[in-house]
FIKERO-611442 format. One record per residue (C-alpha): z, x, y; residue in three letters. Coordinates in Angstrom, 3 decimals. Last residue first. Layout:
residues N
{node {Z; X; Y}; Ala}
...
END
This chain:
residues 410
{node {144.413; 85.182; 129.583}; Unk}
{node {144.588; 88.989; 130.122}; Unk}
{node {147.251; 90.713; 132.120}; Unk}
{node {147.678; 91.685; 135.094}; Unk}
{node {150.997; 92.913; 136.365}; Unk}
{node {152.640; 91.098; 138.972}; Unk}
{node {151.916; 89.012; 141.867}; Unk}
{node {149.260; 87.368; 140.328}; Unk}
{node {145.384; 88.087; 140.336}; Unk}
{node {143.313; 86.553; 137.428}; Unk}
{node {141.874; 88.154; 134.420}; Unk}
{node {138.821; 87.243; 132.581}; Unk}
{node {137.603; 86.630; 129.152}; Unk}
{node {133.470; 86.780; 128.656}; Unk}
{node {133.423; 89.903; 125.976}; Unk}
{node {134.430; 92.241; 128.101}; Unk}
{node {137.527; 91.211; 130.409}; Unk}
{node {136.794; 89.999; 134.079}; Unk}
{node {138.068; 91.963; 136.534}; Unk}
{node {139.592; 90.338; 139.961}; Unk}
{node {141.124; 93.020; 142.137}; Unk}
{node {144.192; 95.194; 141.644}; Unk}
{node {145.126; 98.285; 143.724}; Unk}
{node {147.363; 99.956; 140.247}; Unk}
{node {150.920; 100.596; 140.555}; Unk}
{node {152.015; 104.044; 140.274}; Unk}
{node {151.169; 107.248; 138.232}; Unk}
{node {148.589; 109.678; 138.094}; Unk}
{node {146.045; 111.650; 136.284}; Unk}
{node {145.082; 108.916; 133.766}; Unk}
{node {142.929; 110.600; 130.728}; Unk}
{node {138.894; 109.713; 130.652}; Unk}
{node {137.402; 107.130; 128.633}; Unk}
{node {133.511; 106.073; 129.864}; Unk}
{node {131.019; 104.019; 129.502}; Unk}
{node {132.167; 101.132; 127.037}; Unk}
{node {129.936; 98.911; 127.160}; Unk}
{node {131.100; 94.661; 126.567}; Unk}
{node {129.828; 94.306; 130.613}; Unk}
{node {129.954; 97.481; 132.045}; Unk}
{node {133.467; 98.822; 130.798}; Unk}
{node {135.208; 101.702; 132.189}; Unk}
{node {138.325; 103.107; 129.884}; Unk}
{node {141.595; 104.695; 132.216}; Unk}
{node {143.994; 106.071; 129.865}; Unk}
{node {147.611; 106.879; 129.517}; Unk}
{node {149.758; 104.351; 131.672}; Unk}
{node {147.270; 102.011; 130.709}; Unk}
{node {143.890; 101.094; 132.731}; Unk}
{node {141.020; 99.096; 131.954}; Unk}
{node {137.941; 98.987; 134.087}; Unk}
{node {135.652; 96.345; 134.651}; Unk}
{node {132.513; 97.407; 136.238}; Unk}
{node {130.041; 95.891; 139.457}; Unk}
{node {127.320; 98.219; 139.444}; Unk}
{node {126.144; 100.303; 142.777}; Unk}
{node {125.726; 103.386; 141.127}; Unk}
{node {125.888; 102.569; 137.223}; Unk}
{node {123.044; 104.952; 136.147}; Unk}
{node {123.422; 107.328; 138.640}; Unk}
{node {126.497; 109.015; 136.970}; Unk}
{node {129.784; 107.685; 135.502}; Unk}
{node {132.217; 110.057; 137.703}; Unk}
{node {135.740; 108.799; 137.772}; Unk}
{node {137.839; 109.654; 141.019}; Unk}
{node {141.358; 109.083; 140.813}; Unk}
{node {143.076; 107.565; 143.522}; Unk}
{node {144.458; 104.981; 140.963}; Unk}
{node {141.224; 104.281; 140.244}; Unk}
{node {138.393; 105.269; 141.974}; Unk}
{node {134.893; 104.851; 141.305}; Unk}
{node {131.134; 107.056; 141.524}; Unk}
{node {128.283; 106.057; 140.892}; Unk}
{node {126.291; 108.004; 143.401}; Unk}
{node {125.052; 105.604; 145.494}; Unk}
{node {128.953; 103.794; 145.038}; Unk}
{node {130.623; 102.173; 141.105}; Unk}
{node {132.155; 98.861; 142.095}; Unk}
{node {135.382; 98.600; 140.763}; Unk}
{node {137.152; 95.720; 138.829}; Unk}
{node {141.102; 96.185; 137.367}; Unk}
{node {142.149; 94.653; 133.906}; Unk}
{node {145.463; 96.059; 133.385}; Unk}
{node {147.655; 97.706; 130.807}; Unk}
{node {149.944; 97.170; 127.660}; Unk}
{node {148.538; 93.742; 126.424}; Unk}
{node {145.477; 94.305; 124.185}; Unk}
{node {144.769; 91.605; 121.995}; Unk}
{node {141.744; 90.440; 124.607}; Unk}
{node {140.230; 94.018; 124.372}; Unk}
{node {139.393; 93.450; 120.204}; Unk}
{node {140.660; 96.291; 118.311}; Unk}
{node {138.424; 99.564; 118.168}; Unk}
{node {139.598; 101.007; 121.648}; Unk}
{node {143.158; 100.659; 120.472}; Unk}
{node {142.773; 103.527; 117.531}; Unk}
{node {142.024; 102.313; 114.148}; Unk}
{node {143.949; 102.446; 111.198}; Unk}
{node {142.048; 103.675; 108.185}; Unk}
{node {140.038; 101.386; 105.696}; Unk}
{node {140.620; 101.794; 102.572}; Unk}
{node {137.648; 103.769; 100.106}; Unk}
{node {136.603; 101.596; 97.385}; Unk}
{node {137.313; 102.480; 93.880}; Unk}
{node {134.840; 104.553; 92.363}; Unk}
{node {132.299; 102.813; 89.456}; Unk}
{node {130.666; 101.072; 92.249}; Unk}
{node {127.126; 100.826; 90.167}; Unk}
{node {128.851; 97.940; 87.987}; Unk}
{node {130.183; 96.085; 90.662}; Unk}
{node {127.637; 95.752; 92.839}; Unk}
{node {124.683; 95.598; 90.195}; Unk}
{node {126.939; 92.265; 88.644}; Unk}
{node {127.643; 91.144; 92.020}; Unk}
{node {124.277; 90.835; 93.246}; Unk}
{node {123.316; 88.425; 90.642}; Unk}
{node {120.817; 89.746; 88.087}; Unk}
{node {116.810; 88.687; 88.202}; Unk}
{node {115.580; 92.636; 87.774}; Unk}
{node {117.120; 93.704; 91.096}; Unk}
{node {114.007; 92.781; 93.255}; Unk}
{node {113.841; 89.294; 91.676}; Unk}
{node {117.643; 88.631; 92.849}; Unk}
{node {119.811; 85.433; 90.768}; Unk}
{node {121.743; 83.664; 92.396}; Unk}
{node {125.063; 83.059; 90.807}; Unk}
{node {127.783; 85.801; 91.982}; Unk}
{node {126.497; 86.956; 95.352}; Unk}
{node {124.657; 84.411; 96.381}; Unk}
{node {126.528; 81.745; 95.512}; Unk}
{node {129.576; 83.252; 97.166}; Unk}
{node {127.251; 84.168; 100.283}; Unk}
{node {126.535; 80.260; 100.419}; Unk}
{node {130.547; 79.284; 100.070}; Unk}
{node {131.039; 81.882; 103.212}; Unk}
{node {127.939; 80.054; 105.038}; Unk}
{node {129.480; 76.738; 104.812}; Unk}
{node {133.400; 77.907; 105.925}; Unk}
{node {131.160; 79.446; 109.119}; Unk}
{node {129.521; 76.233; 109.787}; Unk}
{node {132.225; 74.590; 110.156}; Unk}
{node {134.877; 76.964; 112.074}; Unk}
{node {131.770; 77.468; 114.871}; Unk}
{node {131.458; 73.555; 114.804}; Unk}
{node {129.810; 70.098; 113.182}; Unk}
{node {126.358; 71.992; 112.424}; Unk}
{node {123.130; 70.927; 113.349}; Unk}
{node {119.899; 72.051; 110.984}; Unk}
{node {117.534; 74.608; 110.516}; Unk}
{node {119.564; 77.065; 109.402}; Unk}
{node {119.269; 75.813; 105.988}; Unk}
{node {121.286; 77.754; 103.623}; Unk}
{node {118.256; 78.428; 101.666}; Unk}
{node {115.196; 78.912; 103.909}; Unk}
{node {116.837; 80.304; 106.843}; Unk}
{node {119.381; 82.569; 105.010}; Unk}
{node {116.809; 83.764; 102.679}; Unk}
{node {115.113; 84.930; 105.029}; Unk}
{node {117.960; 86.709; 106.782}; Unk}
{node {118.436; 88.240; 103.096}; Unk}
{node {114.655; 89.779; 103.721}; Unk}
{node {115.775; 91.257; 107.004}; Unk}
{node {118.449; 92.786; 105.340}; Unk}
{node {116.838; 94.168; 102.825}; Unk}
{node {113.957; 95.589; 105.023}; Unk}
{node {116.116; 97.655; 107.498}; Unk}
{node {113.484; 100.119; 107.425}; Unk}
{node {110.990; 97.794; 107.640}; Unk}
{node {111.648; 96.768; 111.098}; Unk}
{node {109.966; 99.692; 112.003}; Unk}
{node {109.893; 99.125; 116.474}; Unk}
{node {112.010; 102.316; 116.856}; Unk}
{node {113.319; 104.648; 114.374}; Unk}
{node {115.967; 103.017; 112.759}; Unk}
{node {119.723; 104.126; 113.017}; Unk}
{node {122.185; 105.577; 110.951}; Unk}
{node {125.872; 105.332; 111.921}; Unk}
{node {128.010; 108.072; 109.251}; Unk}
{node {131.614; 106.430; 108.307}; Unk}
{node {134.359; 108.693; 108.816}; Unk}
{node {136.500; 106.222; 109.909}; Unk}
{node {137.141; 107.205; 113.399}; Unk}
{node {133.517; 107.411; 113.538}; Unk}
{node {132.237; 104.080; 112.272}; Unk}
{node {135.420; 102.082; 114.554}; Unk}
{node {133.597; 103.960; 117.649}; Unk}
{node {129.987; 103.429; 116.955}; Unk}
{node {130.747; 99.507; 116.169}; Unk}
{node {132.714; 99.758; 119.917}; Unk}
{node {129.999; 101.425; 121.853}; Unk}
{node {129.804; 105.058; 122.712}; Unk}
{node {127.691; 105.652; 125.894}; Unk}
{node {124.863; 107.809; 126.419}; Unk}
{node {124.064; 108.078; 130.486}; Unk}
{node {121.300; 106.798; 130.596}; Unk}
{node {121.661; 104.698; 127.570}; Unk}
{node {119.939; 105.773; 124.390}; Unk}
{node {122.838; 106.656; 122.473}; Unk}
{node {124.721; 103.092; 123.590}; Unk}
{node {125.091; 102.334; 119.760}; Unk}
{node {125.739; 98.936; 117.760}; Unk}
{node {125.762; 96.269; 120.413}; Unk}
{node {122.880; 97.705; 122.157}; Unk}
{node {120.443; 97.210; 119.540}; Unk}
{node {118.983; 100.406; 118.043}; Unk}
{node {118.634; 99.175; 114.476}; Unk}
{node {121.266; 99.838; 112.023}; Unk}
{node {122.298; 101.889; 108.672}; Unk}
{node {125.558; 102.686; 107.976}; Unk}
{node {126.529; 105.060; 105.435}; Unk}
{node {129.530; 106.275; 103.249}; Unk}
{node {130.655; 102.797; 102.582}; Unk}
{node {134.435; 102.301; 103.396}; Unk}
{node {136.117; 99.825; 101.638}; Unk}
{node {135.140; 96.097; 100.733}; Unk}
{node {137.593; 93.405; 102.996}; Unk}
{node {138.727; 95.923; 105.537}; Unk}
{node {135.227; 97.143; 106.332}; Unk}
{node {133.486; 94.165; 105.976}; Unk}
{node {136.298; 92.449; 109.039}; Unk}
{node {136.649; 95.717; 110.692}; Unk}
{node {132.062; 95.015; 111.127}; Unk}
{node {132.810; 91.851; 112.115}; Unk}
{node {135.384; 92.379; 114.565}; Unk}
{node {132.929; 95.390; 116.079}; Unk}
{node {130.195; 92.411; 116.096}; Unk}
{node {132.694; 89.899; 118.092}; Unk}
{node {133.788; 93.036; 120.709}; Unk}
{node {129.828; 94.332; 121.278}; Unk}
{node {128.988; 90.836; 122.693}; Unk}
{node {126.517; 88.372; 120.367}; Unk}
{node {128.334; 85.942; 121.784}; Unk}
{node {129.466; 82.750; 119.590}; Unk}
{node {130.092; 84.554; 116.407}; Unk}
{node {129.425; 84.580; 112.547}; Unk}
{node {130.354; 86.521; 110.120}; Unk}
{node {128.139; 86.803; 107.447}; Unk}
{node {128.902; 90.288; 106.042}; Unk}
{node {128.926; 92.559; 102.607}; Unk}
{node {126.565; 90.545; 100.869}; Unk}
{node {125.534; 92.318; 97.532}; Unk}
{node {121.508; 93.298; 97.788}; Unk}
{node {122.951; 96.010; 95.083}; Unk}
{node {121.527; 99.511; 95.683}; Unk}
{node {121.620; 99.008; 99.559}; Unk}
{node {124.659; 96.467; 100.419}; Unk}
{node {123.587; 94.248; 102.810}; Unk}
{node {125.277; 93.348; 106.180}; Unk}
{node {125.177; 90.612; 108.347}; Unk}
{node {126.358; 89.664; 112.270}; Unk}
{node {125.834; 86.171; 112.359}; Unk}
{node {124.628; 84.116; 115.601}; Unk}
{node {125.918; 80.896; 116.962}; Unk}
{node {124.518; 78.626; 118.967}; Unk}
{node {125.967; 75.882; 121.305}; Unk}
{node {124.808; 72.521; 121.464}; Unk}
{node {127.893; 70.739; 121.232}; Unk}
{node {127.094; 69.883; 117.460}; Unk}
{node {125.948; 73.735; 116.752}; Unk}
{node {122.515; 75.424; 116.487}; Unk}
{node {122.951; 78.864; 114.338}; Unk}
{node {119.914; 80.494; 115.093}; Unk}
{node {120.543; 83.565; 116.005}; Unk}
{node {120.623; 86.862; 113.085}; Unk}
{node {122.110; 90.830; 114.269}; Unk}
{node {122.236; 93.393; 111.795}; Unk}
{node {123.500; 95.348; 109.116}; Unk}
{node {122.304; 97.480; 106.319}; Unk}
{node {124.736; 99.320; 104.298}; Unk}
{node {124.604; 102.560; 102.231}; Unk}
{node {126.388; 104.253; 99.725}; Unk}
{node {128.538; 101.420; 98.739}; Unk}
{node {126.578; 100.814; 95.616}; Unk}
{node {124.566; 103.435; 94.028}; Unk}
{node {121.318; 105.235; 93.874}; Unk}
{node {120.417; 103.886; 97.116}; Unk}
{node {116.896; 102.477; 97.342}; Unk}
{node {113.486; 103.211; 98.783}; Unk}
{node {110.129; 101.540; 98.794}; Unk}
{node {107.279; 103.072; 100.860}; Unk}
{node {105.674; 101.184; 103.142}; Unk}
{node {102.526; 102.271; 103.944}; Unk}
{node {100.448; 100.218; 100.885}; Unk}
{node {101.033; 97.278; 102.918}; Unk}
{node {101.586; 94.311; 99.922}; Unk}
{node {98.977; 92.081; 100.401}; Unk}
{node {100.038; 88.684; 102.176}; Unk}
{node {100.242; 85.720; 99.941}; Unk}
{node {99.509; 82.627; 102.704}; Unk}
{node {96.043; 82.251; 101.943}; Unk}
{node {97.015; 81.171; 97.848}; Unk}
{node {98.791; 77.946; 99.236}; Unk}
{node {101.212; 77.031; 96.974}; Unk}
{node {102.561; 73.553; 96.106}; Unk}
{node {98.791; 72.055; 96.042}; Unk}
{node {98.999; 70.783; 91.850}; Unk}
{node {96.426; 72.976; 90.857}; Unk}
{node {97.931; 76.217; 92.567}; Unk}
{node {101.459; 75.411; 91.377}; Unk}
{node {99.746; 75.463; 87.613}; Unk}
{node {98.058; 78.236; 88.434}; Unk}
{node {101.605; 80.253; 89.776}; Unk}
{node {103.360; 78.765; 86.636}; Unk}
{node {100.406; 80.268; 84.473}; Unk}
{node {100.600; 83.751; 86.514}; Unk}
{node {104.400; 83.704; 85.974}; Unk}
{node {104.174; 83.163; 82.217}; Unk}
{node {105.386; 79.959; 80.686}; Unk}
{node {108.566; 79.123; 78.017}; Unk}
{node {107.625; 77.215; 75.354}; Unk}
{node {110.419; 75.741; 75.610}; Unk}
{node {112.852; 74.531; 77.638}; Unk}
{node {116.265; 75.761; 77.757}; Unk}
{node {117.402; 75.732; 81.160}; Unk}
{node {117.989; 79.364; 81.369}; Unk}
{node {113.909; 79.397; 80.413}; Unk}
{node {113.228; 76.928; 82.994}; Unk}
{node {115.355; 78.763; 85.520}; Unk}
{node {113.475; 82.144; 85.114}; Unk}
{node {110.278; 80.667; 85.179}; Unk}
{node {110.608; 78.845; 88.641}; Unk}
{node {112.271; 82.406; 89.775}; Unk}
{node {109.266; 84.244; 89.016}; Unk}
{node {106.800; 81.426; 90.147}; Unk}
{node {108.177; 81.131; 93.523}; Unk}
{node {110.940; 79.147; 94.890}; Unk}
{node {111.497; 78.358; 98.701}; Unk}
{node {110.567; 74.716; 97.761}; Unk}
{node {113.172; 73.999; 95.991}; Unk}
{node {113.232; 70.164; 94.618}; Unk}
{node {109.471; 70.014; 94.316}; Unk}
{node {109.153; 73.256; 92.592}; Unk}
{node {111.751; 71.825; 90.127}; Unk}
{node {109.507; 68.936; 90.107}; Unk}
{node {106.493; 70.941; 89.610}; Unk}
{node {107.628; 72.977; 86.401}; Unk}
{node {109.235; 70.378; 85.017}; Unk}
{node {106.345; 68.252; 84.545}; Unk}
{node {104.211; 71.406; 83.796}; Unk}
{node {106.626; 72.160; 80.719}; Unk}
{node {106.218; 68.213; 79.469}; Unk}
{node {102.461; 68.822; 79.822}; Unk}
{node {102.078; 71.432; 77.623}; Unk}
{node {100.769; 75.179; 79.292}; Unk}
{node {96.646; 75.363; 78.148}; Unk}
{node {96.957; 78.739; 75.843}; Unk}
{node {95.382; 77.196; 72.726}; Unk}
{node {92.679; 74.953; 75.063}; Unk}
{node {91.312; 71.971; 74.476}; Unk}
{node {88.257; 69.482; 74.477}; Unk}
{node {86.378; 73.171; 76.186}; Unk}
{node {84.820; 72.826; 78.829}; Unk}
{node {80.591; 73.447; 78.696}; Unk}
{node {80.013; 70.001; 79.851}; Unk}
{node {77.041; 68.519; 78.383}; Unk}
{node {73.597; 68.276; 79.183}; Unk}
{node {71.358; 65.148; 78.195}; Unk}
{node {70.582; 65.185; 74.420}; Unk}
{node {72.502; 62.495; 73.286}; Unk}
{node {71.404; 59.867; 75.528}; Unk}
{node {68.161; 59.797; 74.006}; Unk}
{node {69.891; 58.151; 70.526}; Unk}
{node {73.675; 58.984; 70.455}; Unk}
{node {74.465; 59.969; 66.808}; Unk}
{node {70.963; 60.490; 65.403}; Unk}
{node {69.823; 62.965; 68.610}; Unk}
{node {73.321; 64.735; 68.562}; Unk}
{node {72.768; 65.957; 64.812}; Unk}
{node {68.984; 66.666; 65.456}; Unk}
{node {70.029; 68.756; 68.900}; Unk}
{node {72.911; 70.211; 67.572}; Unk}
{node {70.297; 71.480; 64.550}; Unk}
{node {67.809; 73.074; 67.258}; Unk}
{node {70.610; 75.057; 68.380}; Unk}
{node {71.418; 76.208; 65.098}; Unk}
{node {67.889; 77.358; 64.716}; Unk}
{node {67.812; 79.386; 67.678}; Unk}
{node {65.904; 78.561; 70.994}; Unk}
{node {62.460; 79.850; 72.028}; Unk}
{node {60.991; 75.955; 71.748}; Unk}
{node {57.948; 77.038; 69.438}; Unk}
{node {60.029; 79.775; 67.506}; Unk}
{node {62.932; 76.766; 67.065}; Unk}
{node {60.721; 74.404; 66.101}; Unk}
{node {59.181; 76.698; 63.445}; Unk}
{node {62.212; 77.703; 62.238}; Unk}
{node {63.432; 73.798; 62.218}; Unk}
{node {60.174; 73.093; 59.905}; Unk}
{node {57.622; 70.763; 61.131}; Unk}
{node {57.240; 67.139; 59.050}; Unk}
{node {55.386; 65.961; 62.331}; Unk}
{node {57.570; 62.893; 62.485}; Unk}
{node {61.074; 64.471; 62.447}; Unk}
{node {60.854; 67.939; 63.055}; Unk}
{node {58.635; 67.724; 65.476}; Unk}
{node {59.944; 64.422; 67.168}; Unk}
{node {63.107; 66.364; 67.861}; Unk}
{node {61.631; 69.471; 69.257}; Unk}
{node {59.865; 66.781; 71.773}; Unk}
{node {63.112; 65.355; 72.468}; Unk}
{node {64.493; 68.597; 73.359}; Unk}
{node {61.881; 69.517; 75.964}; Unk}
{node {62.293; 65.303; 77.092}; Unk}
{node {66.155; 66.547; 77.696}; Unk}
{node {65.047; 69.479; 79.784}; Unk}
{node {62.658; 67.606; 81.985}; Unk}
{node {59.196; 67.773; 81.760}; Unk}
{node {56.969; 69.849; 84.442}; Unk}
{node {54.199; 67.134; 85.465}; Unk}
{node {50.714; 68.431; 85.477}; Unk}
END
């Protein structure tokens, strides 16, 4: 016996009512269907014949809470023209735009979804270990750190020392620099300091431009050196947890994706006068999501309620070693033991440089040994006299050449 379809089942409920003389209750008992279903199928049987009692989609014709079309339009081409935008900020410029009826972040991130501008794999679930932390106010804490990338016309590339203020996500630094040596990221860090006060913390990673703690032995770099005469504390992450400098890392995204780091620029001078009019956007226009959609500035300058603390002059050692004029550039090469002489002085660095090539600056006060941009040791000059010179080349890539007379740095 042939099982019959479901539109011949409502055909013969049809026929019962309408050539048997049957009542609908009793089609409806017969059929195990309700009476108002049994109705549809009368009404839709003398509108569309056979046809009309096929199955029909269940969508509905329309939807109260369906987002209008002329909001969608805008929606997607705004998406279109930044890409880096997500739903929150999407929404946030269409309702400072004006439009109306104004959409909810979960419709704009459906409507992104339909249209293939997000790709729902790549949201990664928040890691329910990190725990979220924030300064109570600004200039309590900065973040800095160390960002490549910076491709220039000659090829060369640049990197950018930054800095984030904690409570406010307010760019304190974008400097940028051609060596990522100890000297260009202690003249970025004087430049911050100089330009917004004295923060009361300093938070970094453990990269050898900012701290020589872990050397063997411990040195005291330059950006440890201008922090401490200034009073400034030097925090530093525990190792591999990137996530404790999160803000920062999350402005160098920002970097790449907005300012475009992905692309040539002319020179050093170039790109640098493009980043500083980024940074002012940043800072004063764009909104931040994690700061409740305000500029930086405005949380900035409102939490700062005490003026900022100068800066204090520095000692020499902070300064840049290629503005320093009133001593020489000598080179030694530390023995087994590491061990040099100066002056016939005997300097003792430990085992660590033995047999190192160093570069060691000498005034008529001090005598400071540099490996490379590292300052390993200051120790007071015993003696007097002219120095036994040899060729040194000056931290930070500069060098020195032998005369007849005092050396002095190019």
């Amino acid at each position: 016996m042939r099982e019959l379809s479901v539109s011949e089942q409502r055909y013969q409920a049809v026929l019962a009512v309408i050539k048997d003389g049957a009542t609908v209750t009793e089609v409806a008992a017969r059929f195990g269907v309700s009476r108002k279903t049994v109705h549809q199928w009368l009404a839709r049987y003398e509108a569309d014949g056979l046809e009309g009692l096929a199955d029909r989609s269940h969508r509905p014709r329309s939807s109260p809470l369906q987002m209008p079309a002329v909001v969608e339009v805008a929606l997607v081409d705004l998406r279109r023209r930044h890409p880096s935008w997500g739903p929150r900020r999407l929404v946030y410029e269409l309702e400072r735009s004006g439009l109306e009826p104004v959409p909810s972040e979960s419709g704009a991130y459906r409507a992104l979804l339909r249209f293939g501008l997000i790709d729902p794999a790549a949201r990664r679930p928040r890691d329910r270990k990190w725990k979220r932390w924030e300064r109570g106010r600004a200039m309590e804490l900065w973040q800095m750190d160390v960002v490549g990338g910076f491709l220039l016309d000659d090829g060369r590339k640049a990197k950018a020392l930054t800095g984030i203020d904690d409570h406010s996500r307010f760019c304190v630094s974008a400097f940028l620099m051609l060596r990522e040596s100890a000297s260009s990221v202690a003249e970025g860090l004087r430049l911050a300091l100089e330009r917004y006060g004295l923060p009361g913390q300093v938070l970094t990673d453990n990269g050898k431009v900012f701290t020589g703690r872990f050397n063997q032995p411990p040195v005291e770099m330059l950006f440890d050196r201008i922090l401490r005469e200034q009073g400034v504390e030097h925090l530093l992450t525990q190792p591999r947890s990137p996530t404790t400098t999160g803000k920062v890392e999350r402005f160098h995204r920002a970097l790449r994706t907005e300012f475009r780091t992905d692309r040539v620029f002319a020179s050093l001078a170039a790109a640098q006068a493009e980043l500083d009019a980024w940074v002012v956007d940043y800072n004063t226009r764009r909104p931040h999501q994690a700061i409740g959609m305000v500029p930086p500035a405005e949380r900035f300058l409102a939490a700062s309620t005490a003026p900022a603390v100068p800066i204090r002059p520095t000692s020499d050692t902070a300064r840049p070693m290629a503005a320093r004029g009133d001593g020489d550039w000598v080179a030694r090469r530390a023995n087994a033991v590491g061990v040099i002489t100066v002056n016939w002085q005997q300097i003792v660095l430990g085992k660590a440089a033995a047999g190192r090539d160093l570069d060691v600056w000498v005034t008529d006060e001090v005598i400071q040994v540099y490996d490379g941009d590292q300052l390993l040791r200051t120790q007071l000059r015993q003696g007097s006299g002219d120095v036994r010179k040899k060729r040194a080349s000056i931290p930070g890539g500069r060098s020195t050449v032998k005369t007849s007379g005092t050396h002095h740095p190019e």
